[in-house]
KOLGU-4560 file (N, C-alpha, C; in nm, 3 decimals, padded with zeros to 5 digits):
<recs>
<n_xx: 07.806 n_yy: 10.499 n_zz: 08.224 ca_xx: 07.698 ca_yy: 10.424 ca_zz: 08.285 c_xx: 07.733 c_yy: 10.276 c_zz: 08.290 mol: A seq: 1 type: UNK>
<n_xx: 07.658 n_yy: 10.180 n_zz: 08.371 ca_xx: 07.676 ca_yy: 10.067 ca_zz: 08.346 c_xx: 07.792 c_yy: 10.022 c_zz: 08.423 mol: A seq: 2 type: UNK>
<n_xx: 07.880 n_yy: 09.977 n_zz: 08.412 ca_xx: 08.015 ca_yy: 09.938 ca_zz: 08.474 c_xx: 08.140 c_yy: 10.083 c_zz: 08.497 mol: A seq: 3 type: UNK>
<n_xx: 08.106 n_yy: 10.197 n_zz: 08.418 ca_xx: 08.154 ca_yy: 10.317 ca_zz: 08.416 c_xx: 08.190 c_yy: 10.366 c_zz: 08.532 mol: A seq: 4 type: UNK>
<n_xx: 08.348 n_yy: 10.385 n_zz: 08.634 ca_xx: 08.309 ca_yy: 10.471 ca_zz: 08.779 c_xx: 08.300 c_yy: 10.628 c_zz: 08.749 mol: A seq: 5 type: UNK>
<n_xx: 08.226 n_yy: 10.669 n_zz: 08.862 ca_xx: 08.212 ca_yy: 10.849 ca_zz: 08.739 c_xx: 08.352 c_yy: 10.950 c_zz: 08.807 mol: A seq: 6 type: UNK>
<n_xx: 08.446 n_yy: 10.885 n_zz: 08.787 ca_xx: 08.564 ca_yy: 10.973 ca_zz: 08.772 c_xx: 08.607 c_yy: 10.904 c_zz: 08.607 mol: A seq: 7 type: UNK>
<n_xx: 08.566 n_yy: 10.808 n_zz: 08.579 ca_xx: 08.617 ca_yy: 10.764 ca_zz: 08.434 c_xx: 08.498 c_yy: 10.838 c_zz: 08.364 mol: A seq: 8 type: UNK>
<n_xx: 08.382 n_yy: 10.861 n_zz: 08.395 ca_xx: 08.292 ca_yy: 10.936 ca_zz: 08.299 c_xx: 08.301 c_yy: 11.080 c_zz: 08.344 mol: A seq: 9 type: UNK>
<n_xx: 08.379 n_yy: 11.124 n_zz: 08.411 ca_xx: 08.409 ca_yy: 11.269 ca_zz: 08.413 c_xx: 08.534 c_yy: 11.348 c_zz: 08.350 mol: A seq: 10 type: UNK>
<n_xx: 08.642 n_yy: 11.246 n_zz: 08.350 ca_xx: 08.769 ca_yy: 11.267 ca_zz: 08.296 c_xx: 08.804 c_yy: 11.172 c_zz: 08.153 mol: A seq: 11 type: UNK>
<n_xx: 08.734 n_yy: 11.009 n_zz: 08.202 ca_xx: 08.791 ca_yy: 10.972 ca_zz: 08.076 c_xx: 08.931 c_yy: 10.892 c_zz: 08.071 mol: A seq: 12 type: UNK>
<n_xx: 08.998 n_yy: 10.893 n_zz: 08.216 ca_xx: 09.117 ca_yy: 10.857 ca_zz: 08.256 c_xx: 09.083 c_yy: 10.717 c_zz: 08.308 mol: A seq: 13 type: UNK>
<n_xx: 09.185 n_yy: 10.601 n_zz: 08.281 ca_xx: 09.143 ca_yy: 10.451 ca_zz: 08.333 c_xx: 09.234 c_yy: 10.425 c_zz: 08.483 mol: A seq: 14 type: UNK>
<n_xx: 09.208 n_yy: 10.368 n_zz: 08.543 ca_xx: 09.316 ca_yy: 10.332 ca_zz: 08.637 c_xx: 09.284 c_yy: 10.191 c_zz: 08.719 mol: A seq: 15 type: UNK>
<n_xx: 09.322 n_yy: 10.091 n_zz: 08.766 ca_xx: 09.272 ca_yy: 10.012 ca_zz: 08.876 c_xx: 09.138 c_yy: 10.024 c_zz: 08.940 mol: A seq: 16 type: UNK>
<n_xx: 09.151 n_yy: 10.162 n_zz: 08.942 ca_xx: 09.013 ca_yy: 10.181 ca_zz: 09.075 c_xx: 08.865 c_yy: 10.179 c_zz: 08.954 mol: A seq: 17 type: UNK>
<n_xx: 08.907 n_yy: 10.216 n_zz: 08.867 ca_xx: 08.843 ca_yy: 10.178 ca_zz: 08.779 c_xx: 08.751 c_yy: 10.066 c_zz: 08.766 mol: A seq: 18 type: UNK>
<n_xx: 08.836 n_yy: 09.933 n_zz: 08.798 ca_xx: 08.834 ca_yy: 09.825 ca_zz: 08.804 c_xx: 08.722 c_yy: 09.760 c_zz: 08.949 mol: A seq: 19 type: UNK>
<n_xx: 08.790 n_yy: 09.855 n_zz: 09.050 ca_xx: 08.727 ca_yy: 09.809 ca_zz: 09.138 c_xx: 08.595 c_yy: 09.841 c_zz: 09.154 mol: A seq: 20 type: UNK>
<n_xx: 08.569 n_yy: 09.966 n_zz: 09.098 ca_xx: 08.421 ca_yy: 10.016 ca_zz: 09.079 c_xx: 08.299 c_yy: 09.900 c_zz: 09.023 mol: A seq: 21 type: UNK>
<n_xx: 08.364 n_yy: 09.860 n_zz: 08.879 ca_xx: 08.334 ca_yy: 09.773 ca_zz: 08.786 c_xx: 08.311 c_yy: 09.662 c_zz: 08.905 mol: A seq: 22 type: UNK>
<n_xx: 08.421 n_yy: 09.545 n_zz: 08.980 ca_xx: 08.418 ca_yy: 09.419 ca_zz: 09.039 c_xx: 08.210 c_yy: 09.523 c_zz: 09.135 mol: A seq: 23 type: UNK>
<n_xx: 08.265 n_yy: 09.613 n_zz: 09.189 ca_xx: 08.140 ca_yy: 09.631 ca_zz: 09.270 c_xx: 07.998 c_yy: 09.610 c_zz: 09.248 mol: A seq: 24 type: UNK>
<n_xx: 07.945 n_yy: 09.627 n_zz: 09.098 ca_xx: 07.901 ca_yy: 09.716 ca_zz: 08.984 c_xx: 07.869 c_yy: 09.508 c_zz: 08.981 mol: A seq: 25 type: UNK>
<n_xx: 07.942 n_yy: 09.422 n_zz: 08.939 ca_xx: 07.967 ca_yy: 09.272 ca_zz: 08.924 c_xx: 07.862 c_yy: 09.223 c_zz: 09.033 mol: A seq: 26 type: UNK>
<n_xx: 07.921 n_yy: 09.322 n_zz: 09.171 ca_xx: 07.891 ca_yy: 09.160 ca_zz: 09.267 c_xx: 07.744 c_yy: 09.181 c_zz: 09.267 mol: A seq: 27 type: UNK>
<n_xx: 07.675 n_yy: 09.367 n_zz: 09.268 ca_xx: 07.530 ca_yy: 09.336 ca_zz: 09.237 c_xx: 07.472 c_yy: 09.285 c_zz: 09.139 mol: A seq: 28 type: UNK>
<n_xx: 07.501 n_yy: 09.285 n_zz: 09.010 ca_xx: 07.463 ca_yy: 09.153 ca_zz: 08.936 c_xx: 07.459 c_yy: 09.037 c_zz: 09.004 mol: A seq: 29 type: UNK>
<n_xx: 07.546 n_yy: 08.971 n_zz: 09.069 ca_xx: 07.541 ca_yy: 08.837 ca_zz: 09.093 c_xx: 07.434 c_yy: 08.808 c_zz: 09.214 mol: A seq: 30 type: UNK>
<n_xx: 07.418 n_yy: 08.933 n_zz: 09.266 ca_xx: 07.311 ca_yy: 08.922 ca_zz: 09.379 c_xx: 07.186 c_yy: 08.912 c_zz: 09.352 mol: A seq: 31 type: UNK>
<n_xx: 07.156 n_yy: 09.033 n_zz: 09.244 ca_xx: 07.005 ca_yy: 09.065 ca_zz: 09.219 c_xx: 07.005 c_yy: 08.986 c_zz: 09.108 mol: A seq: 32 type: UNK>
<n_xx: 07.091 n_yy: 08.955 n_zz: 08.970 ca_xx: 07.049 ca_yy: 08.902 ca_zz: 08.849 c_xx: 06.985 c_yy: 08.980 c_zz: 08.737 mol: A seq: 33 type: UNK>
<n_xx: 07.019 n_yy: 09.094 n_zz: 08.792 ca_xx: 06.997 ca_yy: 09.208 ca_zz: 08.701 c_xx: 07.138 c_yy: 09.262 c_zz: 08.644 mol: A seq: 34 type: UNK>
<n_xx: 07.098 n_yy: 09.346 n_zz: 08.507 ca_xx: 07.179 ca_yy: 09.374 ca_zz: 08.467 c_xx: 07.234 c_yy: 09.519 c_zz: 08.531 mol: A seq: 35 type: UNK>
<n_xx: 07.327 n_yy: 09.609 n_zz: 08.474 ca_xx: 07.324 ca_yy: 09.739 ca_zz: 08.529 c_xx: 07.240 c_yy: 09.847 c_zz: 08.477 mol: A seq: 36 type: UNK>
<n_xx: 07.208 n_yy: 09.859 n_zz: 08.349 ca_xx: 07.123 ca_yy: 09.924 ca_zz: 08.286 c_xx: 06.996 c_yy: 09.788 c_zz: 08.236 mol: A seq: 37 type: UNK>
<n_xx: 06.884 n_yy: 09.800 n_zz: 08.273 ca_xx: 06.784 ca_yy: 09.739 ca_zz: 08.183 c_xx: 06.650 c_yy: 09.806 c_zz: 08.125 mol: A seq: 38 type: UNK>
<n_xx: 06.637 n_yy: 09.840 n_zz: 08.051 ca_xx: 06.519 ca_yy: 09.924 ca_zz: 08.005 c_xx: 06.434 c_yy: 09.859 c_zz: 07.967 mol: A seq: 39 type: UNK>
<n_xx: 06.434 n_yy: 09.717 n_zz: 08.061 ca_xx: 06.258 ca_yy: 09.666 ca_zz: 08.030 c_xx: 06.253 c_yy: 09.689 c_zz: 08.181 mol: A seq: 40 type: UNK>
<n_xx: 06.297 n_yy: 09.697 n_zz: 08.310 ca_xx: 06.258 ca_yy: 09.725 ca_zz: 08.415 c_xx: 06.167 c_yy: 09.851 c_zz: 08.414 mol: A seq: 41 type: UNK>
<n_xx: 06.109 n_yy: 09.857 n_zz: 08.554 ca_xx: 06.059 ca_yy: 09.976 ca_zz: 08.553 c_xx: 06.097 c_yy: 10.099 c_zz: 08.506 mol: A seq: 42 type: UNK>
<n_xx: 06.088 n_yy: 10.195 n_zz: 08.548 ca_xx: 06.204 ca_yy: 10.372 ca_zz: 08.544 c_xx: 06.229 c_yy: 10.345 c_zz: 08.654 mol: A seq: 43 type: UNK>
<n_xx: 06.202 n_yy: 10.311 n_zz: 08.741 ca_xx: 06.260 ca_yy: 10.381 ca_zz: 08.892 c_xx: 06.334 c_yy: 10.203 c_zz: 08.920 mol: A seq: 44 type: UNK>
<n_xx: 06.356 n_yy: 10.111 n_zz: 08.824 ca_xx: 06.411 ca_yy: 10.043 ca_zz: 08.871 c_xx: 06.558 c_yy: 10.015 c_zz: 08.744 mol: A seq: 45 type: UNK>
<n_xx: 06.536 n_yy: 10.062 n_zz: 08.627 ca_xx: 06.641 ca_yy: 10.062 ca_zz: 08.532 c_xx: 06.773 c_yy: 10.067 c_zz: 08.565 mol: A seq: 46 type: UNK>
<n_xx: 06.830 n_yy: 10.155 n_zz: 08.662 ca_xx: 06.939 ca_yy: 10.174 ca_zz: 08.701 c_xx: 06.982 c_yy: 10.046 c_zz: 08.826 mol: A seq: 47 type: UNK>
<n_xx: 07.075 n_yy: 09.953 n_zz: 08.780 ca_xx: 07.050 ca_yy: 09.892 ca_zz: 08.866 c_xx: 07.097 c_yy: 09.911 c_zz: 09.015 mol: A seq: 48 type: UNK>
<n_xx: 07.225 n_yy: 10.052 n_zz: 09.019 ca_xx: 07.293 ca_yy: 10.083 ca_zz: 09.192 c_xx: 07.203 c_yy: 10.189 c_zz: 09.230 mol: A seq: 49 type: UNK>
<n_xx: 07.106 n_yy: 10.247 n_zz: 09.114 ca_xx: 06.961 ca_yy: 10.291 ca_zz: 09.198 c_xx: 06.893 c_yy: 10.259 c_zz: 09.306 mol: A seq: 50 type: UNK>
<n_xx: 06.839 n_yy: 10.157 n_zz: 09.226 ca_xx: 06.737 ca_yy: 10.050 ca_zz: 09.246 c_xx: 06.775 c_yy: 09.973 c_zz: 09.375 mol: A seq: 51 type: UNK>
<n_xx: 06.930 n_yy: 09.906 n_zz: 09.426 ca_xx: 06.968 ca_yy: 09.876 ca_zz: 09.510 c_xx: 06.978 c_yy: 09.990 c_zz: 09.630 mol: A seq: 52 type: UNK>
<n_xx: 07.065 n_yy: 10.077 n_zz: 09.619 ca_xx: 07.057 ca_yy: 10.171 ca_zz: 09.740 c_xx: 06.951 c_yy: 10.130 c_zz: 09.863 mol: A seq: 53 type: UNK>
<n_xx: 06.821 n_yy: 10.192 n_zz: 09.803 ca_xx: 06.727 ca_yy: 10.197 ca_zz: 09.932 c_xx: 06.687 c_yy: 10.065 c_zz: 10.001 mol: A seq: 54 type: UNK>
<n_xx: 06.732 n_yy: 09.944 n_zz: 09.966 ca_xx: 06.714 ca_yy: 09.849 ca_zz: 10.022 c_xx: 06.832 c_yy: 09.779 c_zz: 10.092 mol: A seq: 55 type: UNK>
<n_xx: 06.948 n_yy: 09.844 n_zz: 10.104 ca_xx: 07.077 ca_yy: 09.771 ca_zz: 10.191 c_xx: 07.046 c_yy: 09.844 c_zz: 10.314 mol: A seq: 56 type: UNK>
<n_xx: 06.933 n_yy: 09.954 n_zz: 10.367 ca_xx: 06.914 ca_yy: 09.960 ca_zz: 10.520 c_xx: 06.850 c_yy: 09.857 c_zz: 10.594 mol: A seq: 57 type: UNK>
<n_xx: 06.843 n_yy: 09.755 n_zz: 10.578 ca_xx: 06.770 ca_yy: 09.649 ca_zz: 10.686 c_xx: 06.806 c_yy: 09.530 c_zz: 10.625 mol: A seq: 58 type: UNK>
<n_xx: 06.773 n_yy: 09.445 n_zz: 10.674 ca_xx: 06.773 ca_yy: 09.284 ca_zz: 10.632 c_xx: 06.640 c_yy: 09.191 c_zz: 10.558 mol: A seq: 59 type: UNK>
<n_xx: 06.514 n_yy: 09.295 n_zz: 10.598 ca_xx: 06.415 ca_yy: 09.265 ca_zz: 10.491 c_xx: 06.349 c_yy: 09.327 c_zz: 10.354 mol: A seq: 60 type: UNK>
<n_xx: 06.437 n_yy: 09.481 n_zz: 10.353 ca_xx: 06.464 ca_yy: 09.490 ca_zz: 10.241 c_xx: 06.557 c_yy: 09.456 c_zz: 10.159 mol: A seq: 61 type: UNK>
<n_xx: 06.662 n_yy: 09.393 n_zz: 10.197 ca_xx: 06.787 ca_yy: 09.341 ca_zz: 10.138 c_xx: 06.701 c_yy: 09.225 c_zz: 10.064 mol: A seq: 62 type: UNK>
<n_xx: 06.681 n_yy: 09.168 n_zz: 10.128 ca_xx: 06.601 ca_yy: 08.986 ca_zz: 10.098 c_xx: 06.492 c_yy: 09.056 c_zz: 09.965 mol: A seq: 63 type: UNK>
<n_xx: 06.431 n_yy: 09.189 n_zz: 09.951 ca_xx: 06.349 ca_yy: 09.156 ca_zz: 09.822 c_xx: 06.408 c_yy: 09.207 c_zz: 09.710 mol: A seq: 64 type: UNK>
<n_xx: 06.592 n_yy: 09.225 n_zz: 09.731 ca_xx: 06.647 ca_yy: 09.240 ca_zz: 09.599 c_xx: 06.748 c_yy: 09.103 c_zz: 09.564 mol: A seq: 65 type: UNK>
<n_xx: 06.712 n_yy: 09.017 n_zz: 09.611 ca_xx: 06.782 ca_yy: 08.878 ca_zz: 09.577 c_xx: 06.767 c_yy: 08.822 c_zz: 09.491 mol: A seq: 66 type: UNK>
<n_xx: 06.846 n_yy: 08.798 n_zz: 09.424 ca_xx: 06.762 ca_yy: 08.690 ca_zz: 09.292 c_xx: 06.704 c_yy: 08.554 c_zz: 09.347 mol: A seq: 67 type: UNK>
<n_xx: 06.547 n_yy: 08.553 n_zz: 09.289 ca_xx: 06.495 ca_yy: 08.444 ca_zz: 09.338 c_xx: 06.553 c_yy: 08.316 c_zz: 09.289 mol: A seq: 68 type: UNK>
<n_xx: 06.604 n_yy: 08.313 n_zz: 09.211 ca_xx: 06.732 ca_yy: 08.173 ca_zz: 09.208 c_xx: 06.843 c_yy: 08.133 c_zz: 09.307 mol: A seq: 69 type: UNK>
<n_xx: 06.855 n_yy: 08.259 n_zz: 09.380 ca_xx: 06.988 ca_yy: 08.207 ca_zz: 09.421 c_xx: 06.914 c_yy: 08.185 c_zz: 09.583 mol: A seq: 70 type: UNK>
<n_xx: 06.751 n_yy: 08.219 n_zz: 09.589 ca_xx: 06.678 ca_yy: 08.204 ca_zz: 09.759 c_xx: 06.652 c_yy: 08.029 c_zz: 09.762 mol: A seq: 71 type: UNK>
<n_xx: 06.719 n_yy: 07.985 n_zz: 09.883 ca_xx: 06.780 ca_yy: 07.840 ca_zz: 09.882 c_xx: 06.871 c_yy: 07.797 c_zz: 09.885 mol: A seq: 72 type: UNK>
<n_xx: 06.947 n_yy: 07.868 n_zz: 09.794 ca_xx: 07.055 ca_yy: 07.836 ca_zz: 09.720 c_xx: 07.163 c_yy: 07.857 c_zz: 09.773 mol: A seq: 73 type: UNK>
<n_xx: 07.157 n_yy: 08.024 n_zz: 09.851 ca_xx: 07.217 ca_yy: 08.079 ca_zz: 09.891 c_xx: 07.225 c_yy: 08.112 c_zz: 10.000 mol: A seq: 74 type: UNK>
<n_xx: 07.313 n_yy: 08.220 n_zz: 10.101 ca_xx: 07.295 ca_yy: 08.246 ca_zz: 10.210 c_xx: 07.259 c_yy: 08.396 c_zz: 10.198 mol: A seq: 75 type: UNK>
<n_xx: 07.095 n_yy: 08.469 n_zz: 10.246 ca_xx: 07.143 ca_yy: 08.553 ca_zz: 10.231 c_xx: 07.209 c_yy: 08.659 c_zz: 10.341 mol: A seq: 76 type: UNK>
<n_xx: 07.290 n_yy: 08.652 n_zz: 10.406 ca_xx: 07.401 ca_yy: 08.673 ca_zz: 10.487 c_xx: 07.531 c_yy: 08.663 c_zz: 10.418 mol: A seq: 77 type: UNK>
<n_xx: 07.511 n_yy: 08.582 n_zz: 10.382 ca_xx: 07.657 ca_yy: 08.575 ca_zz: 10.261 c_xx: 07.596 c_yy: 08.703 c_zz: 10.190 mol: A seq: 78 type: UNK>
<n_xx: 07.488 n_yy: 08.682 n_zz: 10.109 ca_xx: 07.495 ca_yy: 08.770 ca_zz: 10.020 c_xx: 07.445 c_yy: 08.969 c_zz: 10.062 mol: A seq: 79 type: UNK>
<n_xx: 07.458 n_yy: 08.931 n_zz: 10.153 ca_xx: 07.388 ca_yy: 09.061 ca_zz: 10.217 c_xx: 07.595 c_yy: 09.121 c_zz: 10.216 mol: A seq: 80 type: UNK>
<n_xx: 07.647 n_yy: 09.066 n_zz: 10.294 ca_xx: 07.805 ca_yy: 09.040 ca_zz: 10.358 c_xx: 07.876 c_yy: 09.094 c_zz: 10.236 mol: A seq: 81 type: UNK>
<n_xx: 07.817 n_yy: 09.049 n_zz: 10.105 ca_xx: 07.909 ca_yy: 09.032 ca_zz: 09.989 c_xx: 07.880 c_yy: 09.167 c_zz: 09.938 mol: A seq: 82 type: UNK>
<n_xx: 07.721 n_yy: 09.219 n_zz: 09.961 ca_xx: 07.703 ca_yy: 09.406 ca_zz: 09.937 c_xx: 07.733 c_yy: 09.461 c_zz: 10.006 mol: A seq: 83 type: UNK>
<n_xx: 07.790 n_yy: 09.466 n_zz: 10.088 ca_xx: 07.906 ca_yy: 09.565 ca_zz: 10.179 c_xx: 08.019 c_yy: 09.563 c_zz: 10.118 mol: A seq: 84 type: UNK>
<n_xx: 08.088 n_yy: 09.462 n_zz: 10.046 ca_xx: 08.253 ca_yy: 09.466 ca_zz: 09.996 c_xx: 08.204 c_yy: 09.562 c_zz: 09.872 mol: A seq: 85 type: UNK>
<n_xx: 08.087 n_yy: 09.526 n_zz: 09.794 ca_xx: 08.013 ca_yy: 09.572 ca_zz: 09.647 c_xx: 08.043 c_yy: 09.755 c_zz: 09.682 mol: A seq: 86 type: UNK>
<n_xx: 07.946 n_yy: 09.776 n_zz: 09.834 ca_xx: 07.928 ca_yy: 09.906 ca_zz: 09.853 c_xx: 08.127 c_yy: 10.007 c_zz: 09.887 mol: A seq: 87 type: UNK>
<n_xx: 08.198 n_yy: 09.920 n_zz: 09.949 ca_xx: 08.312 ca_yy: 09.975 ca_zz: 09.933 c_xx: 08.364 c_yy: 10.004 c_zz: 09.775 mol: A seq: 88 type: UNK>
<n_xx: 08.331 n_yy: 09.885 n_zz: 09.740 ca_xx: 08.414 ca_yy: 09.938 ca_zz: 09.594 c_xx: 08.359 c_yy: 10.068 c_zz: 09.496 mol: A seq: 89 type: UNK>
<n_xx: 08.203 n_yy: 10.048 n_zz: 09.581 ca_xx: 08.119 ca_yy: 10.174 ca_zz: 09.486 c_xx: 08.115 c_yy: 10.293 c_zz: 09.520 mol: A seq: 90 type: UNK>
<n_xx: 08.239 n_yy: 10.360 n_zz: 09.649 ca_xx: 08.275 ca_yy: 10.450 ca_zz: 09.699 c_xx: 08.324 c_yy: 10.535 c_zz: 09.581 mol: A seq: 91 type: UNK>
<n_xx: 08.209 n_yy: 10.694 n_zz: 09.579 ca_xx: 08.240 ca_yy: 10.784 ca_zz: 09.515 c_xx: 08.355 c_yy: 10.807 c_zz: 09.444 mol: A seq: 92 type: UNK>
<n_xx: 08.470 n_yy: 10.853 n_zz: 09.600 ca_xx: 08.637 ca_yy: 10.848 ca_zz: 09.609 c_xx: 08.707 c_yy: 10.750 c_zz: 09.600 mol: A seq: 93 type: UNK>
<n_xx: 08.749 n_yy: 10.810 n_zz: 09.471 ca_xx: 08.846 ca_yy: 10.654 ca_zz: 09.434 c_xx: 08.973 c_yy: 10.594 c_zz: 09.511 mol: A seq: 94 type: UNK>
<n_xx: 09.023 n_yy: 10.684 n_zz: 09.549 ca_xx: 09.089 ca_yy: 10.652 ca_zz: 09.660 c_xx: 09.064 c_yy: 10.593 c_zz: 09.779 mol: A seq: 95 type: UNK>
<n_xx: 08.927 n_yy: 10.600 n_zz: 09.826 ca_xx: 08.873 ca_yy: 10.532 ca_zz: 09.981 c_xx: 08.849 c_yy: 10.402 c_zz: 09.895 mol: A seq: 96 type: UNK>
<n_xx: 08.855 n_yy: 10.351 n_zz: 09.775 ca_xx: 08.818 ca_yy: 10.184 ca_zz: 09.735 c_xx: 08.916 c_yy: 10.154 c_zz: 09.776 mol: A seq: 97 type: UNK>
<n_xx: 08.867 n_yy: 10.038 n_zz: 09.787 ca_xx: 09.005 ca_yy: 09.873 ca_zz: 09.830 c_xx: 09.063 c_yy: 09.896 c_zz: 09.717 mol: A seq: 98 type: UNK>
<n_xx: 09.227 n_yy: 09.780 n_zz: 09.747 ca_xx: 09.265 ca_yy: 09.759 ca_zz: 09.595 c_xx: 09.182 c_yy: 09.609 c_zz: 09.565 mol: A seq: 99 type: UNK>
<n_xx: 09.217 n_yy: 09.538 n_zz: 09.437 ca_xx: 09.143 ca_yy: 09.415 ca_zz: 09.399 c_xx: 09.190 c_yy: 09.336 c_zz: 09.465 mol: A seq: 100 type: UNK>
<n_xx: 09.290 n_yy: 09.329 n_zz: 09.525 ca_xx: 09.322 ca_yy: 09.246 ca_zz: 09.592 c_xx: 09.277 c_yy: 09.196 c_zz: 09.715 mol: A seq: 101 type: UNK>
<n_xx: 09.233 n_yy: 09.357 n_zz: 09.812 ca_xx: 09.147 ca_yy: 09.297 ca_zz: 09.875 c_xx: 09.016 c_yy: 09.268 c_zz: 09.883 mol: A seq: 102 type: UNK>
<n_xx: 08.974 n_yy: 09.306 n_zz: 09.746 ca_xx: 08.862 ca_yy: 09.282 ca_zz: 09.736 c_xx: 08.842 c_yy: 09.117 c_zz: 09.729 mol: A seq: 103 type: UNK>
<n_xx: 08.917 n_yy: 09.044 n_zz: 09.668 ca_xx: 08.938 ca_yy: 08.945 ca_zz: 09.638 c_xx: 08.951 c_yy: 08.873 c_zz: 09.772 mol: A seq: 104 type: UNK>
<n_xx: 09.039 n_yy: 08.926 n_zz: 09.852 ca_xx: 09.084 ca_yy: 08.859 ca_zz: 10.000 c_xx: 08.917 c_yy: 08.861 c_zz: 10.062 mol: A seq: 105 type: UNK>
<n_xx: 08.829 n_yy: 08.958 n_zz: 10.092 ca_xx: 08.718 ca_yy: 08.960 ca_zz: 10.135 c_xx: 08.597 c_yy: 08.850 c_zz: 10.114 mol: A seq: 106 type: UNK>
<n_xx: 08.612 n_yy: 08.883 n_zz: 09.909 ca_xx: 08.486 ca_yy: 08.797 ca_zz: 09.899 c_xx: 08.573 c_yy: 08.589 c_zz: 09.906 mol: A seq: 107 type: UNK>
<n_xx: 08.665 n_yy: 08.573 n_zz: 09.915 ca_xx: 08.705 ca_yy: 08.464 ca_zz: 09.959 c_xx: 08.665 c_yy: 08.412 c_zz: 10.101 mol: A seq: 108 type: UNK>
<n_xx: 08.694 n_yy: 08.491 n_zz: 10.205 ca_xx: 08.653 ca_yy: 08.497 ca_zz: 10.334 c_xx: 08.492 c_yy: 08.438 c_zz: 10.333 mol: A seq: 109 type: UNK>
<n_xx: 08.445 n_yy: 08.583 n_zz: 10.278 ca_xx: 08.273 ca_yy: 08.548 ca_zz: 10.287 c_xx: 08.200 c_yy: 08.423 c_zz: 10.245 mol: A seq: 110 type: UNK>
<n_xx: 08.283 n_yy: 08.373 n_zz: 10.125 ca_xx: 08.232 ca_yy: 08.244 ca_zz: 10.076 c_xx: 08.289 c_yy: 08.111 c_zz: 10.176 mol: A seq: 111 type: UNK>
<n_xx: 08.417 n_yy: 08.125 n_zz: 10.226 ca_xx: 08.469 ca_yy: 08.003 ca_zz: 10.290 c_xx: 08.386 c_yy: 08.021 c_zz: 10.433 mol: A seq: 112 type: UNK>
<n_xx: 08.341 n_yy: 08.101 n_zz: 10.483 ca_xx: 08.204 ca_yy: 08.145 ca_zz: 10.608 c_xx: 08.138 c_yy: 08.051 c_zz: 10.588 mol: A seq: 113 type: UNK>
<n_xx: 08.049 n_yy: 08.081 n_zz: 10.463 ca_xx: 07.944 ca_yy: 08.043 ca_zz: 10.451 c_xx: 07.975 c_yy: 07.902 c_zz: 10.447 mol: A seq: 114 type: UNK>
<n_xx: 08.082 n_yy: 07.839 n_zz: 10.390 ca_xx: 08.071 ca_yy: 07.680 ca_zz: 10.308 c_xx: 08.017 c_yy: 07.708 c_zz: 10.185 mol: A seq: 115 type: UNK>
<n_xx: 07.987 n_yy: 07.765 n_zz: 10.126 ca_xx: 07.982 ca_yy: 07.777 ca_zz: 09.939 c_xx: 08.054 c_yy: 07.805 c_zz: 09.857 mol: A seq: 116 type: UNK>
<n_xx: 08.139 n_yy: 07.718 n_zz: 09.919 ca_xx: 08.263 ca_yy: 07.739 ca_zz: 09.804 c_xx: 08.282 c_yy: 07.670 c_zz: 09.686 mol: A seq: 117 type: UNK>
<n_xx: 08.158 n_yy: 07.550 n_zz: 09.679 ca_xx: 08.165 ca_yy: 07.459 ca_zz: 09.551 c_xx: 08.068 c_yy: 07.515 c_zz: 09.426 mol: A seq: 118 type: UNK>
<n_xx: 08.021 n_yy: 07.633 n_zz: 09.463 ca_xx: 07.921 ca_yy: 07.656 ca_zz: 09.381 c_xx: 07.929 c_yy: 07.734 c_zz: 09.285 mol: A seq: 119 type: UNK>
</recs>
C-alpha cells in the first residue's frame, strides 16, 4: 500500500519500475497534499489513487482535488498535465511505465511551459 506498485505487493521483487510507480504515487501528493494512506480522511477518501481516479475525467473535477495552497499558486494545467505523467507511471503493467528518466524529461517540460520553474 502506499508507495507499494502491486507487482512488488504480489511478488515482493524490487526493480526500477518499482520506482516509477512510487515517483507517480509522489506527483499526487504534490497535487492534492494528501498523503497516500490517511485514516483521518473519509473511507471513501483514505486511499489516496482512489480518491483521485474519478476526478481526472474533466477539468472541473480535476480543480476539486487540488491542494488549496497551491490554487494561485499554481497552474492548474500544469498540474492537471503533471497527472497524466503520475497516471503513466501508475500503469498496472510494469512494463507499459516510462523509465525515470523520462519521467523526469516530462515533468521538466511541464514546468518550463508553465514558467514555474523557480518554485
Amino acid at each position: 500500500m502506499g508507495y507499494a506498485s502491486p507487482e512488488y505487493l504480489h511478488t515482493g521483487c524490487l526493480s526500477s519500475k518499482n520506482d516509477v510507480w512510487s515517483c507517480g504515487v509522489l506527483l499526487y501528493e504534490l497535487i492534492t497534499g494528501r498523503r497516500p494512506l490517511d485514516h483521518n480522511q473519509p473511507k471513501s477518501e483514505q486511499k489516496l489513487l482512489d480518491w483521485v481516479r474519478p476526478h481526472l475525467s474533466d477539468a472541473k473535477k480535476f480543480k476539486t482535488i487540488v491542494d488549496p495552497k497551491l490554487v494561485g499558486k499554481c497552474s492548474v494545467k500544469s498540474m492537471y498535465k503533471l497527472s497524466m505523467v503520475a497516471n503513466w507511471c501508475l500503469v498496472k503493467n510494469r512494463k507499459s511505465r516510462p523509465m525515470m528518466s523520462e519521467v523526469l524529461e516530462m515533468v521538466n517540460r511541464i514546468m518550463e511551459q508553465s514558467g514555474e520553474m523557480g518554485m
